[in-house]
KOLMAR-746904 format. One record per residue (C-alpha): residue number from 0; residue in three letters; chain; x, y, z. Coordinates in Angstrom, 2 decimals. Example, Ala and Ser with C-alpha at 12.3 -4.5 7.8 and 13.67 -1.06 7.14 Angstrom:
PAVEX,0,Ala,A,12.30,-4.50,7.80
PAVEX,1,Ser,A,13.67,-1.06,7.14
***
This chain:
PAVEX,0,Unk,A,-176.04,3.90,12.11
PAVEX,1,Unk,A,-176.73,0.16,13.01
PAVEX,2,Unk,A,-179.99,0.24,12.76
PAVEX,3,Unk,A,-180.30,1.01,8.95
PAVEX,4,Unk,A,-177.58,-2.35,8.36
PAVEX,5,Unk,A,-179.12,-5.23,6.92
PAVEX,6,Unk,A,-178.96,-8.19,9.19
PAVEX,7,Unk,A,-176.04,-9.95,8.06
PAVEX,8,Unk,A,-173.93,-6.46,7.93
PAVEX,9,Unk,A,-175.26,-6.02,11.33
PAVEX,10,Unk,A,-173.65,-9.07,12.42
PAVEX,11,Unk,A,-170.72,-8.59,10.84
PAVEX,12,Unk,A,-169.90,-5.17,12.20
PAVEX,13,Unk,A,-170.79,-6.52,15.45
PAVEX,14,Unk,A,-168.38,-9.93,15.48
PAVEX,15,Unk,A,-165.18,-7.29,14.35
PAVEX,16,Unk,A,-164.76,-6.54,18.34
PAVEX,17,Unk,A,-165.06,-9.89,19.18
PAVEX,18,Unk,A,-162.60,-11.20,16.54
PAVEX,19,Unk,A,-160.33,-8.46,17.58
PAVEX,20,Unk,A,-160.12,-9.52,21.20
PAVEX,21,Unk,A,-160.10,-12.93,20.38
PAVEX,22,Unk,A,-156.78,-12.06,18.10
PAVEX,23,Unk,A,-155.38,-10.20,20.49
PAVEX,24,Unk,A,-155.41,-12.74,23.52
PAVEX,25,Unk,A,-154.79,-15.28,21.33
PAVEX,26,Unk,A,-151.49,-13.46,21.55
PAVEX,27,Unk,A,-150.95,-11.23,24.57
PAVEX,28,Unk,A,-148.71,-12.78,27.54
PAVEX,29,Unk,A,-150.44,-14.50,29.73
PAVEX,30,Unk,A,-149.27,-15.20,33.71
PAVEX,31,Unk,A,-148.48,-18.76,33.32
PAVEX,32,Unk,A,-145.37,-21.19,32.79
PAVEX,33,Unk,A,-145.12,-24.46,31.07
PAVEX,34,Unk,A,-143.46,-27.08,32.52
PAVEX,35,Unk,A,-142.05,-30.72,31.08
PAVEX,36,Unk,A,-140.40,-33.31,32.51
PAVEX,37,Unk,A,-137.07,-31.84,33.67
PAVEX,38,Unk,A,-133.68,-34.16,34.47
PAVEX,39,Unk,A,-133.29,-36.56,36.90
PAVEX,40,Unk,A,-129.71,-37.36,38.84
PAVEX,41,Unk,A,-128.63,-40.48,41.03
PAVEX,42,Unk,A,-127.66,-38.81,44.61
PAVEX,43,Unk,A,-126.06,-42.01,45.13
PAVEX,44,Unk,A,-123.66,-41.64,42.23
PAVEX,45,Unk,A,-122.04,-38.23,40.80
PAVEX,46,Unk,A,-123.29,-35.56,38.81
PAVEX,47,Unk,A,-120.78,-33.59,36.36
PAVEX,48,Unk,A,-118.06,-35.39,37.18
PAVEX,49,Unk,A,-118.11,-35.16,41.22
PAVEX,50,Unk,A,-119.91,-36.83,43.80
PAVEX,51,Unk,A,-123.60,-35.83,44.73
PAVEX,52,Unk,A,-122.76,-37.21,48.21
PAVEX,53,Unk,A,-119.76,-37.18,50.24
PAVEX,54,Unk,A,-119.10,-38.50,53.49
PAVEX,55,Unk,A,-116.57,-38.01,56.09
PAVEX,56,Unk,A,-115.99,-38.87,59.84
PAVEX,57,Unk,A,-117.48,-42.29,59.28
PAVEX,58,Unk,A,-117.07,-45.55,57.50
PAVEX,59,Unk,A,-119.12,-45.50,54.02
PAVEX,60,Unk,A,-120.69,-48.31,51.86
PAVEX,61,Unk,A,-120.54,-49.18,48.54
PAVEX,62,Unk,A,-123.92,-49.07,46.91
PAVEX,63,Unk,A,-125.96,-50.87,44.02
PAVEX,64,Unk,A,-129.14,-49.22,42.72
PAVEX,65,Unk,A,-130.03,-45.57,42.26
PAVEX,66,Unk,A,-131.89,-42.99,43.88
PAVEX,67,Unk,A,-132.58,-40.24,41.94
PAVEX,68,Unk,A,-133.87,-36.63,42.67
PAVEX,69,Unk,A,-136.54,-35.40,39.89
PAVEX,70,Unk,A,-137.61,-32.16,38.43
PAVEX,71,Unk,A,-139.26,-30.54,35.69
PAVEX,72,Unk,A,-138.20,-27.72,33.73
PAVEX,73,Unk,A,-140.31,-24.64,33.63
PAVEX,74,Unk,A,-140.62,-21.67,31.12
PAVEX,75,Unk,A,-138.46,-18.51,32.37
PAVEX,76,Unk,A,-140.17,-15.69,34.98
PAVEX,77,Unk,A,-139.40,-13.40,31.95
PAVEX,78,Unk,A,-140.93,-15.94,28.99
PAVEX,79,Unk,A,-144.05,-14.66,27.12
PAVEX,80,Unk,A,-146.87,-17.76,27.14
PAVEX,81,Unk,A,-149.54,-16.84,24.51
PAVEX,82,Unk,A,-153.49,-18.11,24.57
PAVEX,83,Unk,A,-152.21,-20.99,21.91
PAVEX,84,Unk,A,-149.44,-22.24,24.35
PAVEX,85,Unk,A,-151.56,-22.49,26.79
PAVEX,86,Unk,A,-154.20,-24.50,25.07
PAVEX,87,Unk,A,-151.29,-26.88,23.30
PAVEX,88,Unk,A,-150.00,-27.53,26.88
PAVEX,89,Unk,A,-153.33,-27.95,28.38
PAVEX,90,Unk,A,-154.01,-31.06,26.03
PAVEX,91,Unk,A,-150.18,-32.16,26.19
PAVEX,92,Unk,A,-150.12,-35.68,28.55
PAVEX,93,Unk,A,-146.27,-34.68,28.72
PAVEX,94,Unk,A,-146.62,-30.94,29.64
PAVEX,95,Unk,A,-148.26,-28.67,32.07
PAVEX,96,Unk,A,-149.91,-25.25,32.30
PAVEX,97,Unk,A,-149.06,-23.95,35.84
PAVEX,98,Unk,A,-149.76,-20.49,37.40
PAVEX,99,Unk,A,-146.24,-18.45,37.27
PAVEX,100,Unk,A,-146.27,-17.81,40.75
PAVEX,101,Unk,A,-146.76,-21.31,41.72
PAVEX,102,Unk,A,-143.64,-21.89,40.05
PAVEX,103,Unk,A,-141.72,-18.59,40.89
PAVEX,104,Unk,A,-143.78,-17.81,44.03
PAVEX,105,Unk,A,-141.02,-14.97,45.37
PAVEX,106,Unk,A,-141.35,-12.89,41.97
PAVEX,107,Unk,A,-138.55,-11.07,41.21
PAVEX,108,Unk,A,-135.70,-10.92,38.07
PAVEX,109,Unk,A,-134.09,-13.96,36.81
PAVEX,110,Unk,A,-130.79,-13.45,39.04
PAVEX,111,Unk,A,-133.16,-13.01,42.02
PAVEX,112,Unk,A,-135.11,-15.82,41.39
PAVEX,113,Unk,A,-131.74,-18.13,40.42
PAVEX,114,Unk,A,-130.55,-16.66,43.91
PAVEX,115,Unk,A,-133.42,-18.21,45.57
PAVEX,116,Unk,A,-133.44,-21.19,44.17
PAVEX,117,Unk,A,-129.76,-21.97,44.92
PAVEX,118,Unk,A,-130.42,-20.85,48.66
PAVEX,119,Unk,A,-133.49,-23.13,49.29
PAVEX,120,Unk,A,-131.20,-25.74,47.64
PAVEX,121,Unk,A,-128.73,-24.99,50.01
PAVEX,122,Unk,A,-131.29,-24.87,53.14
PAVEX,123,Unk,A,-132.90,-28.14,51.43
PAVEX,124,Unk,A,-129.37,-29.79,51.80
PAVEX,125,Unk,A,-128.30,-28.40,55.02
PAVEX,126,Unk,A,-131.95,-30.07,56.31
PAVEX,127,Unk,A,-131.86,-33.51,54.76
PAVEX,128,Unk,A,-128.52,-33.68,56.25
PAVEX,129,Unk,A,-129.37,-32.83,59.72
PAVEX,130,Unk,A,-132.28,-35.11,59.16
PAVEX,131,Unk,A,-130.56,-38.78,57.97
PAVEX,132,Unk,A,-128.05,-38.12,60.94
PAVEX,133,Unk,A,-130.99,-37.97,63.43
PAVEX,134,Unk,A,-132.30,-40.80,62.34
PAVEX,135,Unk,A,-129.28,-42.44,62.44
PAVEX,136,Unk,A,-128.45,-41.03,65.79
PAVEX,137,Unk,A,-124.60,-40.20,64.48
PAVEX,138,Unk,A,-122.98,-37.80,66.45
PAVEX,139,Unk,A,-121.44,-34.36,65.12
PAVEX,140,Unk,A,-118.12,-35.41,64.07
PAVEX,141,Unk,A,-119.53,-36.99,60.60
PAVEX,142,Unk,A,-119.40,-34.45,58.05
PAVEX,143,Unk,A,-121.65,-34.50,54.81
PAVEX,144,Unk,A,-120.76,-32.33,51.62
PAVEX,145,Unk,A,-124.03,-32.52,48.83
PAVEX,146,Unk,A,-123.23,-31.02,45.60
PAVEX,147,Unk,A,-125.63,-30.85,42.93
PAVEX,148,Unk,A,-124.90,-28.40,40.06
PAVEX,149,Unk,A,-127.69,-26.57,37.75
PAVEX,150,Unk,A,-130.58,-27.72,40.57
PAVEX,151,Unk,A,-132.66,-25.31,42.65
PAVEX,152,Unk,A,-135.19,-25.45,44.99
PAVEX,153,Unk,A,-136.15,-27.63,47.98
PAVEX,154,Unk,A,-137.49,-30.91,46.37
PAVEX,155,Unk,A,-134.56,-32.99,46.35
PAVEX,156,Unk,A,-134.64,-33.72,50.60
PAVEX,157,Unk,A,-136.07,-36.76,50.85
PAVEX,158,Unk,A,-134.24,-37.88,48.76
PAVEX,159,Unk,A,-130.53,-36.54,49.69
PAVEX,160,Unk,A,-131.70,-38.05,53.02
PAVEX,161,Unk,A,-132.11,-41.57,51.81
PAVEX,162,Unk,A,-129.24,-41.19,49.84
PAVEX,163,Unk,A,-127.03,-40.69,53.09
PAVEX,164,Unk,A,-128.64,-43.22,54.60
PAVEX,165,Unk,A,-127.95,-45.67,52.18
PAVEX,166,Unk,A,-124.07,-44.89,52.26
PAVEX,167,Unk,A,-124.08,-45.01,56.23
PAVEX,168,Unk,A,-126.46,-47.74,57.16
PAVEX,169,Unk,A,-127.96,-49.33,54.19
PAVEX,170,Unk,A,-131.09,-51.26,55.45
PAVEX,171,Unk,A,-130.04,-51.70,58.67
PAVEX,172,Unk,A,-128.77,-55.01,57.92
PAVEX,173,Unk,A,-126.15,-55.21,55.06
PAVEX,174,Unk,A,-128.13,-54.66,52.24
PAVEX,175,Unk,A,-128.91,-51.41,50.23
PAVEX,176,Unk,A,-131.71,-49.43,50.45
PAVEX,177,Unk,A,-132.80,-49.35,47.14
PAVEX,178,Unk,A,-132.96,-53.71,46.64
PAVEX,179,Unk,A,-130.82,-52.80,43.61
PAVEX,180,Unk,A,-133.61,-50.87,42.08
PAVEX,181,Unk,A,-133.55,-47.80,40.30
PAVEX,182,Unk,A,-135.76,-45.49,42.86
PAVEX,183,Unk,A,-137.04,-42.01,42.04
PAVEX,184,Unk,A,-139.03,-39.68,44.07
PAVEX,185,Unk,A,-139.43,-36.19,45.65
PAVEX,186,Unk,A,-140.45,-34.24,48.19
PAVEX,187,Unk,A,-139.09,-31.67,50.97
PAVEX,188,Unk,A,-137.81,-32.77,54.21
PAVEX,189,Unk,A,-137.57,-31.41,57.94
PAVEX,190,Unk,A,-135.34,-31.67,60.51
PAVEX,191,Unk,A,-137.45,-33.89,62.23
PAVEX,192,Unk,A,-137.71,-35.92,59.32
PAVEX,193,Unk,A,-141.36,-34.90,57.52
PAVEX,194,Unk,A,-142.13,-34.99,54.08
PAVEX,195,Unk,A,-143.51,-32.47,52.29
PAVEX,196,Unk,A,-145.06,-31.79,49.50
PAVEX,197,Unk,A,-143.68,-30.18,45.98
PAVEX,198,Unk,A,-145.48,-29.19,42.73
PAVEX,199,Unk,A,-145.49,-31.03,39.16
PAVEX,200,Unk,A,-145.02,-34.55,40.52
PAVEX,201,Unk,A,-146.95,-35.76,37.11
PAVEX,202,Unk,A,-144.52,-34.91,35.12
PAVEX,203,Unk,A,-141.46,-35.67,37.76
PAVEX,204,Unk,A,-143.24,-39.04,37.65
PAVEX,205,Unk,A,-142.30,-39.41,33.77
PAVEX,206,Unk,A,-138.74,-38.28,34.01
PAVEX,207,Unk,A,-138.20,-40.78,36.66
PAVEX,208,Unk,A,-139.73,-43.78,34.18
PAVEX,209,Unk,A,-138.02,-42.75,31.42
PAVEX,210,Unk,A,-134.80,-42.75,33.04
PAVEX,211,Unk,A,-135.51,-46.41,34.53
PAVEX,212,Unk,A,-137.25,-45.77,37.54
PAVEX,213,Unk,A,-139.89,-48.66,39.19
PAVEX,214,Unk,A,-140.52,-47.16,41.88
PAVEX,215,Unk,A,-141.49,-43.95,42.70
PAVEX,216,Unk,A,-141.18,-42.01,46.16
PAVEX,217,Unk,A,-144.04,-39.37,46.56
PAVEX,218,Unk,A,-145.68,-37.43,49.30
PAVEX,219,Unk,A,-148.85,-38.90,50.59
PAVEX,220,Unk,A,-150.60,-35.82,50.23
PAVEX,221,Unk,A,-149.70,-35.56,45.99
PAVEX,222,Unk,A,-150.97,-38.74,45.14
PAVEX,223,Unk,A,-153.80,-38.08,43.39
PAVEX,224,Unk,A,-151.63,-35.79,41.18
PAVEX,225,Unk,A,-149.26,-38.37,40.86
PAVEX,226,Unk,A,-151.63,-41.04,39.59
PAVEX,227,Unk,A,-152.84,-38.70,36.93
PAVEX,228,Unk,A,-150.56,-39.36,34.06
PAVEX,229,Unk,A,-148.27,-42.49,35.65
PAVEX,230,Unk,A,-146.35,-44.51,33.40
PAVEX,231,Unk,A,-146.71,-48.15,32.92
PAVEX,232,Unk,A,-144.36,-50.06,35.09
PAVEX,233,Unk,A,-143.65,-47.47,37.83
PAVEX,234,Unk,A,-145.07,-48.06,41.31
PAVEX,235,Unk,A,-146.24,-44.97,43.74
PAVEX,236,Unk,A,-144.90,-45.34,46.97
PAVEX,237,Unk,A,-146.73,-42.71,49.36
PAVEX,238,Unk,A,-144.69,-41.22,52.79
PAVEX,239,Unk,A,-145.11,-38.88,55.36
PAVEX,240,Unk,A,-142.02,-39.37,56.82
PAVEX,241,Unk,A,-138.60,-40.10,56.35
PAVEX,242,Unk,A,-139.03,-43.27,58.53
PAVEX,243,Unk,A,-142.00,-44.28,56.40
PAVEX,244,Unk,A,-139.88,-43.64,53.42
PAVEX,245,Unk,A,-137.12,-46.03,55.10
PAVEX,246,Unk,A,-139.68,-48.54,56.00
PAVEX,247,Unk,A,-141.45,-48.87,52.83
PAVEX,248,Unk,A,-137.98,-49.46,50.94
PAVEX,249,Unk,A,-136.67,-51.74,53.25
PAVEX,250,Unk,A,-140.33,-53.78,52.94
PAVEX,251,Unk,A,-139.59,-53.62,49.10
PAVEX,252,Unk,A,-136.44,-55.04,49.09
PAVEX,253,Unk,A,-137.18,-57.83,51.72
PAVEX,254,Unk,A,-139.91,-58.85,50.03
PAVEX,255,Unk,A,-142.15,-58.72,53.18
PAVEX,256,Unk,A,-144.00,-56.46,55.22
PAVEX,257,Unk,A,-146.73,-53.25,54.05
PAVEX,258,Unk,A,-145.71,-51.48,51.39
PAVEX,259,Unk,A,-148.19,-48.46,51.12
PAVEX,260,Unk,A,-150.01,-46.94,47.59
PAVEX,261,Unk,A,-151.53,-44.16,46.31
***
């Protein structure tokens, strides 16, 4: 019994349990993913060979600059994350430890959750178009194709809506959007043209720098997140709104006017 153990025995016995569990967690599954800084892709330019953006029904404009859509890339639904990942990740400034369902919030196999992913890219698309036409006030007879392989999800909106902007209007006045600059950012988009918010903007903020970005695009409401682990030489840019996003680029490549930060 446990009670005729000398002291240190005593202990010992005791911290077997304890080791045990602490083994075994160390490496059991645990409901998380980890996420890095995924790819990044110029909707003003192509992607695998075709066009991100195509236009019809209405005169187009060359364009300097970028604009490009940003993402992170995530563990699988179906990946086992042990108690050591988690910790290494936790420390990482280039990685993230993120709930799974935050980052596959419908559940579900792999096919399922690829099929969801492709259809909110497909609603995200269908919306950021009907959005940059509003705002441009162009009628129905202009016809926009986006095609963006190997991306899911609803992130890319703002910026598929700048990015038909940009090939319709420009800045209202002859000049590009983007100044020339290479602009990243992310964020979803309404019809009507709001921005919303998105997850893992920290590390969609160092894709976008390390692919030349110096100026970054991010909803007003993820800027605290965003400022976490920025990279020298890229500026925040907060919006609300697709007119806010329009404004604050248009400021930037004028050289005049309010620019807004985080």
């Amino acid at each position: 019994m446990l009670s005729r153990l000398t002291r240190p025995k005593a202990v010992a016995v005791c911290a077997l349990p304890v080791v045990a569990l602490l083994a075994t967690a160390a490496f059991a599954p645990l409901p998380f993913s980890l996420a890095q800084p995924g790819l990044t892709a110029n909707v003003l330019g192509e992607n695998k060979g075709d066009p991100v953006i195509t236009i019809s029904g209405a005169p187009t404009r060359d364009t300097s600059g970028q604009l490009r859509m940003t993402t992170i890339e995530a563990t699988g639904p179906d990946a086992t994350v042990s108690l050591g990942d988690v910790l290494s990740g936790w420390f990482a400034t280039d990685r993230a430890v993120m709930p799974r369902d935050s980052v596959y919030p419908g559940g579900g196999s792999v096919k399922e959750i690829e099929r969801h992913n492709a259809n909110e890219m497909k609603q995200s698309q269908d919306t950021a178009t009907e959005a940059a036409l509003g705002y441009l006030h162009e009628k129905g007879d202009v016809k926009v194709t986006l095609k963006l392989a190997d991306v899911g999800g609803p992130s890319a909106g703002l910026l598929f809506s700048l990015g038909i902007i940009d090939k319709l209007d420009g800045d209202g006045s002859g000049g590009d959007l983007t100044g020339g600059r290479v602009v990243a950012g992310t964020g979803t988009i309404d019809a009507d043209g709001k921005v919303g918010a998105v997850g893992g903007v920290s590390l969609k903020t160092q894709a976008a720098r390390r692919d030349g970005a110096t100026v970054f695009l991010v909803p007003k409401a993820e800027c605290s997140d965003a400022k976490s682990e920025l990279p020298k030489g890229l500026r925040l840019v907060p919006v609300t709104t697709l007119q806010g996003a329009v404004n604050a680029l248009v400021a930037l490549e004028k050289d005049k006017g309010s620019v807004p930060s985080c």
